[in-house]
C-alpha positions in Angstrom: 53.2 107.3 74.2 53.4 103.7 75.8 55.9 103.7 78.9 57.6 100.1 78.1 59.8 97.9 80.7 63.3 99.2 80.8 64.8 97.2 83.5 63.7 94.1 85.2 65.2 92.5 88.6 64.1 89.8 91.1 63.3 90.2 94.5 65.9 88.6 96.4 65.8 87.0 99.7 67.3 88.9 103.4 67.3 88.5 107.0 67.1 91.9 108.8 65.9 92.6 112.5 65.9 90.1 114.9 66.0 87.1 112.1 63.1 88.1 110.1 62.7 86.9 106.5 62.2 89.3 103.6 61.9 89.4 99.8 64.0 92.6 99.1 64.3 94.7 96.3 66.7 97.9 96.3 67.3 100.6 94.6 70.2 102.6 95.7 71.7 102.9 92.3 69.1 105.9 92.3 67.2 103.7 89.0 64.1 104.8 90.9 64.9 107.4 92.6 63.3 109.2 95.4 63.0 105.2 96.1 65.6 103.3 97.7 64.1 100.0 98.4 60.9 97.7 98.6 60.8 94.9 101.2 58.1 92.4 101.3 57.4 90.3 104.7 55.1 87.3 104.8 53.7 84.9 107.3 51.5 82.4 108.1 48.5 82.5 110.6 50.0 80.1 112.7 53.6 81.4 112.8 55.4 83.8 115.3 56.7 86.6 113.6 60.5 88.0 114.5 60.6 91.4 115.6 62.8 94.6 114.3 64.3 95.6 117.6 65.5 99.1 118.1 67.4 100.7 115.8 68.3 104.3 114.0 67.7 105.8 111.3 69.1 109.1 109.7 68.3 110.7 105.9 65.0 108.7 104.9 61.4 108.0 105.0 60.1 104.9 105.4 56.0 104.1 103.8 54.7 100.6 105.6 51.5 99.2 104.3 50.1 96.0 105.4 47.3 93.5 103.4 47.5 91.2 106.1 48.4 91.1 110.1 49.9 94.3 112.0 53.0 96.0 113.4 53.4 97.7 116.0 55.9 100.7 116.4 57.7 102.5 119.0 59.9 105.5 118.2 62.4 107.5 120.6 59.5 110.6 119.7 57.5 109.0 121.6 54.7 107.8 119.3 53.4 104.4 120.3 51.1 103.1 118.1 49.7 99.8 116.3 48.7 99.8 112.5 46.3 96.7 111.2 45.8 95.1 107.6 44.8 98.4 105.1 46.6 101.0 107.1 49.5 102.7 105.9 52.5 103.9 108.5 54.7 106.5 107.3 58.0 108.2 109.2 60.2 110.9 108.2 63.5 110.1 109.9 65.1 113.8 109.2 68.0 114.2 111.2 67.7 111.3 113.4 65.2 108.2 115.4 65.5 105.3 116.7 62.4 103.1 116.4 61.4 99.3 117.2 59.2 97.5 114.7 57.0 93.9 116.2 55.1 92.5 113.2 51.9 89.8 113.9 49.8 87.4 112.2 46.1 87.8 112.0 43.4 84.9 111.3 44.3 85.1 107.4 48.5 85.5 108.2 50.9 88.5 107.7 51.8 90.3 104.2 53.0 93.4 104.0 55.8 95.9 102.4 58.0 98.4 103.4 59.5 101.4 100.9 62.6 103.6 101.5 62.7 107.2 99.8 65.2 109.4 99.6 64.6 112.9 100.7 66.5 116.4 99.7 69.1 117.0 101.8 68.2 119.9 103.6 65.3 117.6 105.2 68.1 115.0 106.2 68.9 117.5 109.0 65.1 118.3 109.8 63.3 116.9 113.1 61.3 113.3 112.3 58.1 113.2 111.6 55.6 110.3 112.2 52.0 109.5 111.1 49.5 106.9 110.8 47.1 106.5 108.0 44.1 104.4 108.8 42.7 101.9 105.7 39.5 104.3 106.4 41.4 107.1 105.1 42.3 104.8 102.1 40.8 105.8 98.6 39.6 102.7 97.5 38.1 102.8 93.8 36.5 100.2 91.7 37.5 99.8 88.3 35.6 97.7 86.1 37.0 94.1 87.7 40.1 95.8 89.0 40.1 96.7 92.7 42.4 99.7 93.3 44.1 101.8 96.4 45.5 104.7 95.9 47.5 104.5 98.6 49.7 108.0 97.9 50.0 110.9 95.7 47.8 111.1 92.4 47.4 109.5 89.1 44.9 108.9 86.0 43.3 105.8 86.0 41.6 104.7 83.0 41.3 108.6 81.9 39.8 109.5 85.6 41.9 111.6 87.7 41.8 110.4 91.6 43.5 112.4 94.5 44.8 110.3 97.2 44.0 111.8 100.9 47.8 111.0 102.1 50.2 113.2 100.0 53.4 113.4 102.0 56.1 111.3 100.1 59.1 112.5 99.1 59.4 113.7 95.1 55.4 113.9 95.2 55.0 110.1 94.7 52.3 108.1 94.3 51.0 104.8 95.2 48.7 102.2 93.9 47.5 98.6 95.0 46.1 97.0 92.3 43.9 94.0 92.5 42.2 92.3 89.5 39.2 90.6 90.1 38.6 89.3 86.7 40.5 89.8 83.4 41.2 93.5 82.6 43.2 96.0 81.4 44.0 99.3 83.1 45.6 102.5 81.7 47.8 104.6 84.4 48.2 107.7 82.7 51.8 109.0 85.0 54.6 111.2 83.3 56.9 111.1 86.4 60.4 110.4 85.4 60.4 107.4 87.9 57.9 104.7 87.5 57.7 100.9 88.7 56.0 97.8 89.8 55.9 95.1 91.6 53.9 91.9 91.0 53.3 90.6 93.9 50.9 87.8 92.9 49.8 86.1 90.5 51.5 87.6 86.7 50.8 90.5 84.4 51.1 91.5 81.0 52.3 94.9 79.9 51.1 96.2 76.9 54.5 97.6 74.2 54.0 99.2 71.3 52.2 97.5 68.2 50.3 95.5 70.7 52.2 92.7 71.9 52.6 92.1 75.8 55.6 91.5 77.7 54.6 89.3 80.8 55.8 89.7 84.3 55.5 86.9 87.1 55.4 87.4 90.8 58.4 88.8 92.2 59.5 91.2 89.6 60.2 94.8 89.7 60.3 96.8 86.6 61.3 100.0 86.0 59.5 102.1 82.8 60.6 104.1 80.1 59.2 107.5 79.6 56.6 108.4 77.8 53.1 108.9 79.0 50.7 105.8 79.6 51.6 102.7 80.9 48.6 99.9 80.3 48.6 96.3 81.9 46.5 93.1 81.7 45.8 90.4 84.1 43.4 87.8 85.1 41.5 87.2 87.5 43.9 86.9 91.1 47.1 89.3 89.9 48.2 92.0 92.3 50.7 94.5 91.8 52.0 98.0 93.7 52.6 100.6 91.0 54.4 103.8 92.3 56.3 106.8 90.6 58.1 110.0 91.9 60.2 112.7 90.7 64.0 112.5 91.5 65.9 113.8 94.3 68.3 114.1 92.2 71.3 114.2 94.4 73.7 111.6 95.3 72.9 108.5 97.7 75.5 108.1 100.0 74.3 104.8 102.0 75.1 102.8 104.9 72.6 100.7 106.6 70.2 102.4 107.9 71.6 105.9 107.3 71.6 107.8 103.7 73.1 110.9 103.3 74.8 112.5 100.5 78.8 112.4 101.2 81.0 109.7 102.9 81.8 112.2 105.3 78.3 113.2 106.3 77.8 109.1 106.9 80.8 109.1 109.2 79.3 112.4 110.8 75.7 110.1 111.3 77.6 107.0 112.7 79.9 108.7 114.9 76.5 111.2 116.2 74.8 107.5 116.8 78.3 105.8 118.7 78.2 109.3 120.9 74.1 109.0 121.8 73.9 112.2 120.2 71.7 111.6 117.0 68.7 111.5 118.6 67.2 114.5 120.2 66.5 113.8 123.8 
């Protein structure tokens, strides 16, 4: 059975960090639930990006992936690392981190996007976890016209199962950059009870029932129905990220950069961080 759009919302525009840009999309109404948000940051080769100066975090992970430039990324754990254009970045802030984030252009600009997922919240209280994926480790797949990345988890593509090599996000989710290269259409086989895009170039057309296509410019997030295939057409130039989990399933209690489960547990989080005492020293 088709998966079919069930809700459609806009990217909307935010300043976060130290005055940097984004296109944002959230999801803390748990619609996709284990994720919580999807922020896109552009630039152009000749700008200066802003930076993300240090801050905490408590209850998440975060998944950065990059098509253009890089970002670099400091964490009170002590990693210290830089990621480039195709490499992924992924954290799990468990019970507590404080990080610094300095994105930069390269010679064709900077593009890249940043997901939230929830976790359970026994893992809210867990030490952090950090870990760079190089675009090496990337599965990379051709598709007849379609250039595909399985960035996360696994899926069915065109009746072909792939398994990606990073497997770590929260509600076993998956990933995909997809990138037509001429006019196609692609099947995702994916059953997960959460399932999304987001066109971030170009436009799409989804295939309903009977047929007919309901098409999707750049900038819009949909959410899917359940059911069992979901099939899109493009031309030539369209790019989208699909991804899909299983629910948490638990509430989302969120405040800034901190999402727990209860008010009080968020009080508990801000009042560790005012003390010094969320991170482990």
């Amino acid at each position: 059975m088709l998966r079919e759009p069930k809700l459609i919302s806009d990217a909307m525009p935010a300043v976060d960090g130290d005055g940097v840009d984004l296109k944002r999309n959230s999801f803390f109404d748990g619609r996709f639930d284990p994720f919580l948000m999807l922020d896109e940051i552009k630039a152009s080769a000749d700008e200066t990006p802003n930076a993300f100066p240090v801050h905490p975090h408590r209850g998440i992970q975060t998944l950065t992936y990059l098509i253009h430039g890089s970002m670099s990324h400091q964490d009170s754990m002590g990693n210290k690392s830089k990621i480039h254009a195709g490499d992924l970045q992924w954290m799990h802030t468990g019970k507590g981190i404080e990080h610094s984030e300095k994105p930069d252009v390269d010679a064709n600009g900077l593009w890249g996007f940043q997901f939230w997922l929830n976790v359970p919240r026994q893992e809210k209280f867990e030490e952090p976890k950090y870990q760079d994926v190089s675009a090496d480790d990337v599965l990379s797949i051709e598709l007849n016209g379609i250039d595909a990345k399985l960035l996360a988890g696994s899926l069915r593509l065109n009746g072909q199962p792939y398994l990606s090599n990073f497997r770590s996000l929260a509600g076993n989710a998956s990933l995909l950059d997809l990138h037509w290269q001429e006019r196609q259409l692609i099947d995702i086989e994916n059953s997960d009870k959460s399932a999304g895009i987001f066109v971030i170039s170009q436009e799409v057309n989804v295939v309903l029932a009977g047929g007919v296509f309901k098409k999707l410019p750049a900038g819009k997030c949909v959410s899917f129905s359940q059911g069992e295939h979901i099939q899109i057409h493009a031309e030539s130039g369209a790019r989208i990220l699909f991804f899909s989990g299983e629910p948490i399933d638990e509430p989302i209690v969120h405040q800034g950069p901190f999402v727990m489960t209860t008010e009080q547990e968020i009080r508990d989080t801000i009042q560790s961080y005012r003390e010094g005492t969320l991170v482990s020293k």
